[in-house]
Backbone as CSV, one residue per row, in Angstrom:
resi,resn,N_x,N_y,N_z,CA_x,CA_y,CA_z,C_x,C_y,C_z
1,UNK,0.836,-1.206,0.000,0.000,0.000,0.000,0.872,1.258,0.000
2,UNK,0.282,1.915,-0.583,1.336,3.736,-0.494,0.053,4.691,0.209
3,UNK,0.758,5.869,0.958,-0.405,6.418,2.021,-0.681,7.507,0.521
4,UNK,-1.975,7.924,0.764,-2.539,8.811,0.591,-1.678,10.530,0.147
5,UNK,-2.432,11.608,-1.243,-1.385,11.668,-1.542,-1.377,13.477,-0.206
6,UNK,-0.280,13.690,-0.126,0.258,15.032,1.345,0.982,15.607,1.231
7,UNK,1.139,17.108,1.614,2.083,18.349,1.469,3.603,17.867,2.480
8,UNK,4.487,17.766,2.225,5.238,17.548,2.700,6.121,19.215,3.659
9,UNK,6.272,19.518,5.227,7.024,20.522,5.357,8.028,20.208,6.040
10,UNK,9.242,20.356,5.922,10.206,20.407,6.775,10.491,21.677,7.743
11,UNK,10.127,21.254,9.294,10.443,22.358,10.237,11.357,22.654,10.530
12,UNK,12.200,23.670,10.711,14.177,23.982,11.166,13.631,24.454,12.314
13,UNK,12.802,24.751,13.057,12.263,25.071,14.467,11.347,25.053,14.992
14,UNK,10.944,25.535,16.079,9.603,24.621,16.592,8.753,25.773,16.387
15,UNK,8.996,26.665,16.445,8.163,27.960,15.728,7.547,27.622,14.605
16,UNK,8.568,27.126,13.507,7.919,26.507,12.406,7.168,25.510,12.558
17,UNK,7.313,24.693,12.999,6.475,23.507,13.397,5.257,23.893,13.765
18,UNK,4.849,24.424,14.437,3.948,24.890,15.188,3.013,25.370,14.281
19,UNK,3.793,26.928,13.624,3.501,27.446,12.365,2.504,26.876,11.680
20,UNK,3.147,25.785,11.063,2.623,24.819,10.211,1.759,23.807,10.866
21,UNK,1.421,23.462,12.146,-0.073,22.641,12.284,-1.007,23.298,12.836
22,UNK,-0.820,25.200,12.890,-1.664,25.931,13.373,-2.838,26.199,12.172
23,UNK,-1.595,26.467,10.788,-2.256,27.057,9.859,-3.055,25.809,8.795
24,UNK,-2.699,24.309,9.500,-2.952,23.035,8.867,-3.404,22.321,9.870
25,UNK,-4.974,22.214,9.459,-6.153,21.746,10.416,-5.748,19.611,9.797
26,UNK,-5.150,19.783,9.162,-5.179,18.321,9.051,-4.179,17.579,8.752
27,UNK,-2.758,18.689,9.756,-1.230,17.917,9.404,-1.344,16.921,10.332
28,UNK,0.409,16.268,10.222,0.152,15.632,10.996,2.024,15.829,11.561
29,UNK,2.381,15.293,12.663,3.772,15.823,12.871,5.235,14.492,12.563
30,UNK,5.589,14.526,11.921,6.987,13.211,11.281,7.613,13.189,12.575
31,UNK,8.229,12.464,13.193,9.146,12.537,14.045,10.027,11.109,13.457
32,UNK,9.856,9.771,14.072,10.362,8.598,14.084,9.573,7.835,13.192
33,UNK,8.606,8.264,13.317,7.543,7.363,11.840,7.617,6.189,11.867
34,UNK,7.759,5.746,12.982,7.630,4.292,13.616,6.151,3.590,13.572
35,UNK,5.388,4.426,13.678,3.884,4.492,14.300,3.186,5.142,12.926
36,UNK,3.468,6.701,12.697,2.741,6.811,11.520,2.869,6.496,10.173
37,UNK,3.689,5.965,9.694,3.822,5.901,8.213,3.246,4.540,7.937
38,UNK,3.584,3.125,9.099,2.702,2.460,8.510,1.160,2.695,8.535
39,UNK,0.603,4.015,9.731,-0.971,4.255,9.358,-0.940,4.416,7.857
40,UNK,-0.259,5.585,7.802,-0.425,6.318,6.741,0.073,5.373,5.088
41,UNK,0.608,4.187,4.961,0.509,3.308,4.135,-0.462,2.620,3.965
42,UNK,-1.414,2.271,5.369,-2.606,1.227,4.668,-3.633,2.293,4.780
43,UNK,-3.826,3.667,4.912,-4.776,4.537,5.014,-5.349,4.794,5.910
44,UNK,-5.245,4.310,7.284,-5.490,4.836,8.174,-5.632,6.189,8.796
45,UNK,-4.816,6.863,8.078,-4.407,8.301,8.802,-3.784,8.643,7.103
46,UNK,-4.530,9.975,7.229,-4.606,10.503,5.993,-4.563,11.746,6.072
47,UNK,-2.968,12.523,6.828,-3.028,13.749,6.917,-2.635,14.403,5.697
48,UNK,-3.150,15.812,5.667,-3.209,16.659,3.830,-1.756,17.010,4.561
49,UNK,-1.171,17.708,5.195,0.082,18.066,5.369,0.869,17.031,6.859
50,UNK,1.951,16.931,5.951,2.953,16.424,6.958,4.159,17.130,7.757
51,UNK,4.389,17.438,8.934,5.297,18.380,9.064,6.344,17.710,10.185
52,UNK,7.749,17.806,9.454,8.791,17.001,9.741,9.736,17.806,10.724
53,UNK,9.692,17.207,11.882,10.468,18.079,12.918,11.858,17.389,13.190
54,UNK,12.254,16.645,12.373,13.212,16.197,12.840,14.559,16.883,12.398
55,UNK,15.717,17.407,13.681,16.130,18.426,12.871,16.467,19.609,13.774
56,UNK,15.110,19.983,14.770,15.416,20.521,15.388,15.830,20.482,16.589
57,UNK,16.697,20.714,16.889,18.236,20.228,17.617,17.625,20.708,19.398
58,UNK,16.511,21.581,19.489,16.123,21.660,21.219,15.451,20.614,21.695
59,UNK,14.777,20.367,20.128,13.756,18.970,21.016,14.723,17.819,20.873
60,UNK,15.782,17.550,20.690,16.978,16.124,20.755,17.818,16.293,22.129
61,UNK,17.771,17.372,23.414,18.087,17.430,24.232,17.838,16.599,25.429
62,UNK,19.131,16.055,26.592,18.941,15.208,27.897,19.791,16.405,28.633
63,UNK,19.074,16.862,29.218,19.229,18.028,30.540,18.942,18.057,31.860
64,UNK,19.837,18.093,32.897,19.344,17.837,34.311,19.229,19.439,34.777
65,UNK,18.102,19.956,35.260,17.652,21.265,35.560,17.212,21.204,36.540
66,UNK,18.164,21.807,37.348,17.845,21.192,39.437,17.056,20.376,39.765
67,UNK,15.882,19.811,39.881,15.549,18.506,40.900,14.653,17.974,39.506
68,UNK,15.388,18.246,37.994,14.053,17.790,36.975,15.479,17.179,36.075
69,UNK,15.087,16.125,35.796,15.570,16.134,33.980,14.613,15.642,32.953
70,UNK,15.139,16.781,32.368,14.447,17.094,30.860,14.946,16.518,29.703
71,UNK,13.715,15.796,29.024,14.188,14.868,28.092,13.113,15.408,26.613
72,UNK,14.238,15.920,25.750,13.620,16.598,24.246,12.433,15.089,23.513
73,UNK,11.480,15.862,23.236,10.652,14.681,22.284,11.177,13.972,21.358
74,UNK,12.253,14.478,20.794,12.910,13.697,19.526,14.132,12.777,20.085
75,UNK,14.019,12.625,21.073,15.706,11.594,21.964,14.729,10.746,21.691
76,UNK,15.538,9.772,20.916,15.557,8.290,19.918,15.566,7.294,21.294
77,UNK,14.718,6.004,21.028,14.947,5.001,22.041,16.453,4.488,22.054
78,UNK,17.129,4.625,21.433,18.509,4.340,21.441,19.417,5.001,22.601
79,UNK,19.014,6.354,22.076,19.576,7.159,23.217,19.292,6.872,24.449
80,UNK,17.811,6.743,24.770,17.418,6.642,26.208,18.089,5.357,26.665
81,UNK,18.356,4.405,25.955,19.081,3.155,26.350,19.776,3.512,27.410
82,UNK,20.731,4.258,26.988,22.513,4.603,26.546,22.903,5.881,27.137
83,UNK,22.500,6.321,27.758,22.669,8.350,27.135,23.426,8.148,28.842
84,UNK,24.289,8.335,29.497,25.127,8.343,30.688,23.768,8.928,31.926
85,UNK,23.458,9.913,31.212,22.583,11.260,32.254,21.177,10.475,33.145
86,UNK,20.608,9.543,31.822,19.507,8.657,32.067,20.247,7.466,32.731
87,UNK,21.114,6.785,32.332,21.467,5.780,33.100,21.529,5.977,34.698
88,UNK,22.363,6.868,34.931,22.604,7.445,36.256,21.254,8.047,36.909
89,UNK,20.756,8.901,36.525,19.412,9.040,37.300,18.300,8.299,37.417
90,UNK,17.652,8.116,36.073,16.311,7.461,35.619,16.739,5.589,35.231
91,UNK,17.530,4.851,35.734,17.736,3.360,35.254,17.037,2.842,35.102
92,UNK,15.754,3.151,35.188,14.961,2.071,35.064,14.163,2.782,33.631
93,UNK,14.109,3.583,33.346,13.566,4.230,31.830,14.841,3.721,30.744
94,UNK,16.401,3.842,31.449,17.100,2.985,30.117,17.012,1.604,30.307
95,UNK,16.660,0.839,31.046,16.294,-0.459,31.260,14.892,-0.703,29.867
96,UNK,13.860,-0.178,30.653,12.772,0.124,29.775,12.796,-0.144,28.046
97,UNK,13.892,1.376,28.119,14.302,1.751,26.289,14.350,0.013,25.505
98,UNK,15.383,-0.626,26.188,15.971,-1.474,25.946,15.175,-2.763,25.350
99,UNK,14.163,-2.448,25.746,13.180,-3.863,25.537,12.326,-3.147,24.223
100,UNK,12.315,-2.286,24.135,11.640,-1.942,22.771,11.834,-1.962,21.396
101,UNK,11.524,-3.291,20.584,11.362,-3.446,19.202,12.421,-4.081,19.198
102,UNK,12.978,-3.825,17.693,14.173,-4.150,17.373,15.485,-2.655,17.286
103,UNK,16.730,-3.784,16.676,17.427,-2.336,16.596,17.106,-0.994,15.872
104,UNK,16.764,-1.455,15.062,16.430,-0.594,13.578,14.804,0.525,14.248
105,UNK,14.146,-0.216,15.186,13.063,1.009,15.427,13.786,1.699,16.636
106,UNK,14.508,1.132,16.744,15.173,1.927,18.094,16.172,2.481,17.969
107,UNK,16.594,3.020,16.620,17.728,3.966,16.550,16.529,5.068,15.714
108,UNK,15.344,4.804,15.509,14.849,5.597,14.447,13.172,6.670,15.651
109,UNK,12.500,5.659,16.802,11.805,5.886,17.129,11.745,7.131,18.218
110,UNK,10.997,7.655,18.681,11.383,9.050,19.374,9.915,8.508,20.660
111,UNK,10.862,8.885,21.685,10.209,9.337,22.985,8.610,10.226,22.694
112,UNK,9.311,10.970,22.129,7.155,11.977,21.725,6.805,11.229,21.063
113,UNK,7.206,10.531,20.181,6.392,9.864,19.262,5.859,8.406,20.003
114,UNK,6.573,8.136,20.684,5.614,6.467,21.376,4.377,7.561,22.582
115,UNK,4.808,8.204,23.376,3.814,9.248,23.830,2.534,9.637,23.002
116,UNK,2.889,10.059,21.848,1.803,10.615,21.164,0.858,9.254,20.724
117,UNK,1.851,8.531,20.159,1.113,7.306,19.957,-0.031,6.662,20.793
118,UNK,0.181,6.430,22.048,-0.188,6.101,22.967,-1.139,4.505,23.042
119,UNK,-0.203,4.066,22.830,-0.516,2.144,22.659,-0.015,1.946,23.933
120,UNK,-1.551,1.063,24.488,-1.483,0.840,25.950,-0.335,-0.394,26.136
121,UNK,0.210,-0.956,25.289,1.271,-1.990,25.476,2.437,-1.327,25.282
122,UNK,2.657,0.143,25.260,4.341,0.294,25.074,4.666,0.311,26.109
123,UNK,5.865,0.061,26.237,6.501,1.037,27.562,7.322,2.013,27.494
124,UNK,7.306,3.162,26.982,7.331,4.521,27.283,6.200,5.337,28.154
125,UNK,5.176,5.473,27.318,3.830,5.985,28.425,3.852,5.584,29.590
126,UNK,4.084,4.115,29.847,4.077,3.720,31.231,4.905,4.200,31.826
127,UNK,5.955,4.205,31.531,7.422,4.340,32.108,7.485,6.669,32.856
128,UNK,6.375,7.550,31.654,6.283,8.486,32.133,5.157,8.540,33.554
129,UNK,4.457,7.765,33.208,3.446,7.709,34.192,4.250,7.482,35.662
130,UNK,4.793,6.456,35.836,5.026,5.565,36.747,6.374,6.608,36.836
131,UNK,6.871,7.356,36.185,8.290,8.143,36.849,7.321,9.397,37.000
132,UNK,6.244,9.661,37.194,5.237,10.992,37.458,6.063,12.294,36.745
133,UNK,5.991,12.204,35.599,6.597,12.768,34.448,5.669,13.404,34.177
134,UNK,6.109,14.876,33.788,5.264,15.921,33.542,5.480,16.337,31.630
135,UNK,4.655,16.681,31.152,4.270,16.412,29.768,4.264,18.212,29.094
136,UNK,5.483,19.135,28.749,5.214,20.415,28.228,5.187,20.394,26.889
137,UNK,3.694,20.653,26.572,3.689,20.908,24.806,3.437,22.480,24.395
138,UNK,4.028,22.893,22.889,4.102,24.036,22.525,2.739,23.861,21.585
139,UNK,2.344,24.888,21.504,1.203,25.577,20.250,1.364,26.918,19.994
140,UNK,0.669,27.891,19.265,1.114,28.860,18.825,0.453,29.903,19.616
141,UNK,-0.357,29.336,20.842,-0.803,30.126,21.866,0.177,30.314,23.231
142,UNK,1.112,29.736,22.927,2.560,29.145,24.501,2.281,27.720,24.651
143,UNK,2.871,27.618,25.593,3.295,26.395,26.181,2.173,25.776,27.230
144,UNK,2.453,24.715,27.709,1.433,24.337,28.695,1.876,22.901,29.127
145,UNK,2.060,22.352,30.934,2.405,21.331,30.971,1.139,20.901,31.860
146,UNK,1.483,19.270,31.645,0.181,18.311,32.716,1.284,17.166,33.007
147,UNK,0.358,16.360,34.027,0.910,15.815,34.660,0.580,14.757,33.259
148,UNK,1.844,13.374,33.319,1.369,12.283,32.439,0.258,11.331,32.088
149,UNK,0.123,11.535,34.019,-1.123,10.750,33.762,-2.230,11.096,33.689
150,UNK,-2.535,12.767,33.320,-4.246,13.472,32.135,-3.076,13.462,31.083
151,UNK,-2.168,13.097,30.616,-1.922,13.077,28.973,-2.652,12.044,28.241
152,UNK,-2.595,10.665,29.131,-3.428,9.466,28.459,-4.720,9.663,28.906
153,UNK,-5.366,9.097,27.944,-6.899,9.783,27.912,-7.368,7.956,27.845
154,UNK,-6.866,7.276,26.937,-7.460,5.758,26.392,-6.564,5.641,25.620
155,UNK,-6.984,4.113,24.650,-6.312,3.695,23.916,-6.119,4.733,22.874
156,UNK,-4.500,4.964,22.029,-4.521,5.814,20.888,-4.911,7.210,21.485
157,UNK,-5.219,7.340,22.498,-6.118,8.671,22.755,-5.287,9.555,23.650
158,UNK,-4.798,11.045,23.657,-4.347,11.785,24.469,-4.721,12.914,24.679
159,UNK,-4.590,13.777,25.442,-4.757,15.485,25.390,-4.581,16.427,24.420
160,UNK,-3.368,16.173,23.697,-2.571,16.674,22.845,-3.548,17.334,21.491
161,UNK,-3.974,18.828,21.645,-4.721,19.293,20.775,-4.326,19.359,19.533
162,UNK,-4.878,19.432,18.652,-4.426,19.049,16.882,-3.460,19.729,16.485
163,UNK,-3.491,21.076,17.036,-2.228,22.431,16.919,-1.592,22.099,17.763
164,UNK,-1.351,21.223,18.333,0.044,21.259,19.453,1.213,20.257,19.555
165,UNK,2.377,20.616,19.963,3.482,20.015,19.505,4.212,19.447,21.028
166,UNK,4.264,18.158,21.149,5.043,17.984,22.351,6.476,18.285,22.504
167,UNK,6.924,18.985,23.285,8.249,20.031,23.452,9.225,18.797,24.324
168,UNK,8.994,18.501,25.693,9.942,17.377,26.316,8.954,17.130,27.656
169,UNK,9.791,16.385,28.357,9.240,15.425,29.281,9.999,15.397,30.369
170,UNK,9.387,16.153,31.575,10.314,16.670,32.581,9.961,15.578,34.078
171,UNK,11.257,14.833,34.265,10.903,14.292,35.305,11.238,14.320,36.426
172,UNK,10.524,14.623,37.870,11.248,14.952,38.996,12.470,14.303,39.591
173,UNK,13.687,14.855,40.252,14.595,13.801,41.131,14.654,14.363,42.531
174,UNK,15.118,13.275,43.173,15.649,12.124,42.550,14.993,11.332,42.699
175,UNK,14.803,10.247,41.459,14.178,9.225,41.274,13.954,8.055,42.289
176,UNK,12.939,7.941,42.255,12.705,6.620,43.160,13.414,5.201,42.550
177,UNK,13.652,4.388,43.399,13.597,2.594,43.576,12.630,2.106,42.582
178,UNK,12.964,1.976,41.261,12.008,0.913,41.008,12.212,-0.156,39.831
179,UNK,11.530,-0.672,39.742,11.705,-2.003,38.910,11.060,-2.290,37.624
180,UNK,11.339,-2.762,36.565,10.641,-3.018,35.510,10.567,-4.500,35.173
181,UNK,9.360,-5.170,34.317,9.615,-5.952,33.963,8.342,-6.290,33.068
182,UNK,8.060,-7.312,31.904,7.410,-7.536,31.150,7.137,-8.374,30.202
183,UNK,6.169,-9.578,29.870,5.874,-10.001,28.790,6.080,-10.150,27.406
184,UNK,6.727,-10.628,26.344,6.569,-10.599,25.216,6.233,-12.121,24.851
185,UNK,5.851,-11.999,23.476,5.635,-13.450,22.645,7.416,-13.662,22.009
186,UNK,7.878,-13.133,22.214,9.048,-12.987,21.241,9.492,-11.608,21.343
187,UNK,11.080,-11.683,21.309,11.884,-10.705,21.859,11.649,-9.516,20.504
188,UNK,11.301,-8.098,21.019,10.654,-6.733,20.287,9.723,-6.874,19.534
189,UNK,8.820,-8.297,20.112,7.169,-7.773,20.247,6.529,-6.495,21.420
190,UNK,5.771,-5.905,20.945,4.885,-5.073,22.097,4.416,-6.129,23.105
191,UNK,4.601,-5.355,24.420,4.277,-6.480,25.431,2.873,-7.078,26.058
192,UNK,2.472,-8.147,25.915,1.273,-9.120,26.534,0.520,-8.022,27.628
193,UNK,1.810,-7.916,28.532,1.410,-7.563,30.161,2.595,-6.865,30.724
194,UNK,2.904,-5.777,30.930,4.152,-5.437,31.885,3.947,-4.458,33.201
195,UNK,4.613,-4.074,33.759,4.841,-3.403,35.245,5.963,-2.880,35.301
196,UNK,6.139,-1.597,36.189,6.834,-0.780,36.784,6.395,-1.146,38.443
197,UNK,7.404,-1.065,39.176,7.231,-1.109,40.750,8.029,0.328,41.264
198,UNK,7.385,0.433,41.840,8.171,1.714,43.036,7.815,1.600,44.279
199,UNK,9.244,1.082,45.023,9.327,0.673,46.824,10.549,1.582,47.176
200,UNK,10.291,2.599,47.662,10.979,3.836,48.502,10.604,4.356,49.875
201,UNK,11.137,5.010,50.178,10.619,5.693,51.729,9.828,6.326,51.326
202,UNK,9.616,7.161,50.032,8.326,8.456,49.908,7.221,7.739,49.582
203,UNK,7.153,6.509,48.596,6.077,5.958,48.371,6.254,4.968,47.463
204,UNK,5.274,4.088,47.625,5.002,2.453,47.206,4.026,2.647,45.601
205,UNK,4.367,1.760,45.024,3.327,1.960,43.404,3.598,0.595,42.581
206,UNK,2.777,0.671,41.830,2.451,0.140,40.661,1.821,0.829,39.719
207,UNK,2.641,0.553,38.214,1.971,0.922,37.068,1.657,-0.564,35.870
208,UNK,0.900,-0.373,35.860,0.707,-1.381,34.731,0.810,-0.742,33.793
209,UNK,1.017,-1.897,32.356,0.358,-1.468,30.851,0.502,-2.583,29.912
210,UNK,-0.299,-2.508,28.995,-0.631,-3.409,28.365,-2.074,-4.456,29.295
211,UNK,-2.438,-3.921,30.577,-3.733,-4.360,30.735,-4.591,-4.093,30.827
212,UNK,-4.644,-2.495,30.867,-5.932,-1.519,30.505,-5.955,-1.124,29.349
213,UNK,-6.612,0.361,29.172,-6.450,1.166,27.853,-5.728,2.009,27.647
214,UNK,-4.318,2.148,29.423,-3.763,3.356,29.018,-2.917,2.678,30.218
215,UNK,-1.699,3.429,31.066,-1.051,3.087,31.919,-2.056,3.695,33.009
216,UNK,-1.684,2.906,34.645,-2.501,2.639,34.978,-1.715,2.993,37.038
217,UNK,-1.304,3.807,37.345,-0.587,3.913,38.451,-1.641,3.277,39.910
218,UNK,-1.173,2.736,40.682,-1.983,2.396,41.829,-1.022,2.668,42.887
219,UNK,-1.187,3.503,43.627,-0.462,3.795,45.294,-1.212,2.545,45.995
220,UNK,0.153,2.139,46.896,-0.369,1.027,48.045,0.009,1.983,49.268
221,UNK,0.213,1.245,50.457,1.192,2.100,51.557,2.292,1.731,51.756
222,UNK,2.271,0.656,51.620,3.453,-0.380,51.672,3.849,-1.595,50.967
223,UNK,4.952,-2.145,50.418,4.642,-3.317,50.109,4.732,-4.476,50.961
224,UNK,4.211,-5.154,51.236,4.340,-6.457,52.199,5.522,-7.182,52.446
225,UNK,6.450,-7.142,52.802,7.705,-7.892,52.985,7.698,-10.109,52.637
226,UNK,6.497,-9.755,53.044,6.251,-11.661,52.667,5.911,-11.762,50.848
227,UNK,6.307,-12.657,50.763,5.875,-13.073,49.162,4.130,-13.010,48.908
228,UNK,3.767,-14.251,49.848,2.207,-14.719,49.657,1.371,-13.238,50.113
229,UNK,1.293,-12.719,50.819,1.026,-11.372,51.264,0.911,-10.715,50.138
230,UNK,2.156,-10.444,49.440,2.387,-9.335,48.706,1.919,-9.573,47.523
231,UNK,1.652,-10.903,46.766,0.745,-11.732,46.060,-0.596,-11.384,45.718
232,UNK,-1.269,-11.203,47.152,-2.621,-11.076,47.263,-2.626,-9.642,46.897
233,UNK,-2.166,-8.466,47.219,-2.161,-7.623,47.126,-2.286,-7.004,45.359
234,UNK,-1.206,-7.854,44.975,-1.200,-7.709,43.380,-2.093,-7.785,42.472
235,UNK,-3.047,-9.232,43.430,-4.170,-9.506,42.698,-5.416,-8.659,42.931
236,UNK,-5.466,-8.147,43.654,-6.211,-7.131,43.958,-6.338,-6.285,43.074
237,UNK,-4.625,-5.876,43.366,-4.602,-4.226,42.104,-4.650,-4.607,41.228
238,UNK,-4.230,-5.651,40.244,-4.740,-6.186,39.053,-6.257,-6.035,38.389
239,UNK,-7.065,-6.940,39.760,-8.372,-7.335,39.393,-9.072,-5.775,39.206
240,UNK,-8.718,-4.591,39.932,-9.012,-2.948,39.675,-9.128,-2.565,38.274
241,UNK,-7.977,-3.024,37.646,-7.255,-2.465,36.043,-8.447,-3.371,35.617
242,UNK,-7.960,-4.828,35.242,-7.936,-5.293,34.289,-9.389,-6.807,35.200
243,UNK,-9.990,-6.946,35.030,-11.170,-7.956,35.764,-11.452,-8.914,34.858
244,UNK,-11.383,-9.060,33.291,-12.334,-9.927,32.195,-11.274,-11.157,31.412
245,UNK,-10.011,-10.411,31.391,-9.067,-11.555,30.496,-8.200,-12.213,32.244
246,UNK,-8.653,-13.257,32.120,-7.827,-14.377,33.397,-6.375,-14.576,32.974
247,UNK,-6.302,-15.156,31.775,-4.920,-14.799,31.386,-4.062,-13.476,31.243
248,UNK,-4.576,-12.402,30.994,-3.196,-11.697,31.048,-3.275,-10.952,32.533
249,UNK,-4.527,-11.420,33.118,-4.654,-10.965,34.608,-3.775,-11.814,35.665
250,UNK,-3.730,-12.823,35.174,-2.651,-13.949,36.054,-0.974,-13.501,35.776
251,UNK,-1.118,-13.233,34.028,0.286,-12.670,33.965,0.679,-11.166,34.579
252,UNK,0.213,-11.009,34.588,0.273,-9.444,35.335,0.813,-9.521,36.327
253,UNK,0.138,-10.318,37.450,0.320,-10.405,38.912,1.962,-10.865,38.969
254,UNK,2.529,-11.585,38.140,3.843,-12.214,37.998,4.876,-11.318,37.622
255,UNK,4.132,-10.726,36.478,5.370,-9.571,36.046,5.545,-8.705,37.001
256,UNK,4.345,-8.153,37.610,4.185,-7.823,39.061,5.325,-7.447,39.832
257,UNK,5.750,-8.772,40.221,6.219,-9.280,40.826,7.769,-9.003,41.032
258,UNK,8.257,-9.950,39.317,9.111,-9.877,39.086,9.854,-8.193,39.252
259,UNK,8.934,-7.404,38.962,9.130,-5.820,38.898,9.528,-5.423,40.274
260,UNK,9.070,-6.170,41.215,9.385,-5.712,42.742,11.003,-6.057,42.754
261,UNK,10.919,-7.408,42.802,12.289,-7.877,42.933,13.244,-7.344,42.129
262,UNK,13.034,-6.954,40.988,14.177,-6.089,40.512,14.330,-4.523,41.023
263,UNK,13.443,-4.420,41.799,13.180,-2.414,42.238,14.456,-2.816,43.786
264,UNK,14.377,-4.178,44.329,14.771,-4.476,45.175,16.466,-4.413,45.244
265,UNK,16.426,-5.019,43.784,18.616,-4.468,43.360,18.485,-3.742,43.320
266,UNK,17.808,-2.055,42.745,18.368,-1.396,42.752,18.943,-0.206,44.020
267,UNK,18.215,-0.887,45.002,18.179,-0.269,46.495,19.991,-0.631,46.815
């Protein structure tokens, strides 16, 4: 299939960018084109203008800005792997990076762009949620940030108004204790079932994804120090999210799990 036929713009700044999906009620924004081009090959998504931000060199920024680091929409899953700044603060978001796709989407795919996307099986969205990552997008009215979790709205579905451009993704430090872990059918499939854990002195969590329609944070008070205890507990917060599929509700509780025990090395 070939997509539908579209104005092609290349942005050199985010002014331009902007520019161009203010004055174009039916662009759409290029970043990693991981996500849109195959819409836009079988027709799914049929924007009249396309506007290509890749390029501009503020949104490719990893910046630590006193108790925040700031991560540009266009930093490639590669980078987040890899990038020293993320390793050291955020490990468990380059842990994360790491499990996504293959090589080839992961030198090409962009942080805003799995965000914008918003497929309840990635783990990026989750990974902002569950690091309580704050979301600043530009339009040609200013800027404006929310917390991550009113960015996901549902499946495919976000805040993000038609004129507006996600700028970066600011996350508080220092980062909590936590753990990742997750499901596939096969290594850089999207995942079945996965989890984020967070066990710290400030506070206890779970995020799911891939078992609702969006990521899915649950505060406990504590986590239970016993296994079987802490078990029950899972199934609980599970049965909250996700109540109808037994199977990926059983897997859940495991990945769960596994997510604790790894939040547990990193203490």
């Amino acid at each position: 299939m070939k997509p539908a036929v579209f104005q092609y713009r290349k942005a050199e700044t985010t002014r331009e960018a902007l520019e161009a999906l203010g004055t174009n009620p039916g662009a759409k924004v290029l970043a990693g084109g991981q996500s849109l081009v195959p819409l836009m090959n079988f027709r799914l998504s049929r924007p009249d203008v396309l506007v290509d931000i890749n390029g501009i060199e503020e949104l490719t920024l990893v910046e630590k800005l006193d108790q925040t680091l700031a991560i540009g929409a266009l930093v490639r899953h590669s980078t987040l792997s890899q990038h020293p700044l993320i390793e050291r603060e955020v490990p468990v978001l380059a842990e994360a990076a790491r499990h996504i796709g293959h090589w080839a989407i992961r030198n090409r795919g962009t942080i805003g762009g799995s965000a914008v996307h918003a497929d309840p099986a990635a783990e990026l969205p989750a990974a902002l949620v569950a690091l309580r990552a704050s979301v600043v997008v530009g339009a040609p009215r200013g800027e404006r940030t929310m917390p991550a979790d009113e960015f996901f709205l549902g499946y495919y579905t976000t805040a993000l108004a038609q004129d507006e451009l996600v700028m970066r993704f600011e996350i508080p430090l220092p980062a909590r204790r936590m753990g990742f872990s997750e499901v596939v059918r096969r290594p850089g499939d999207f995942a079945l079932v996965g989890a984020y854990v967070e066990d710290s002195d400030a506070e206890a969590a779970v995020t799911w994804f891939g078992l609702g329609a969006m990521p899915e944070r649950q505060v406990v008070e504590a986590w239970p120090k016993g296994q079987d205890e802490r078990q029950a507990l899972l199934e609980r917060l599970a049965r909250e999210v996700q109540s109808d599929d037994e199977y990926k509700y059983a897997m859940a509780v495991n990945v769960a799990e596994r997510a604790y025990l790894a939040a547990q090395k990193e203490g």
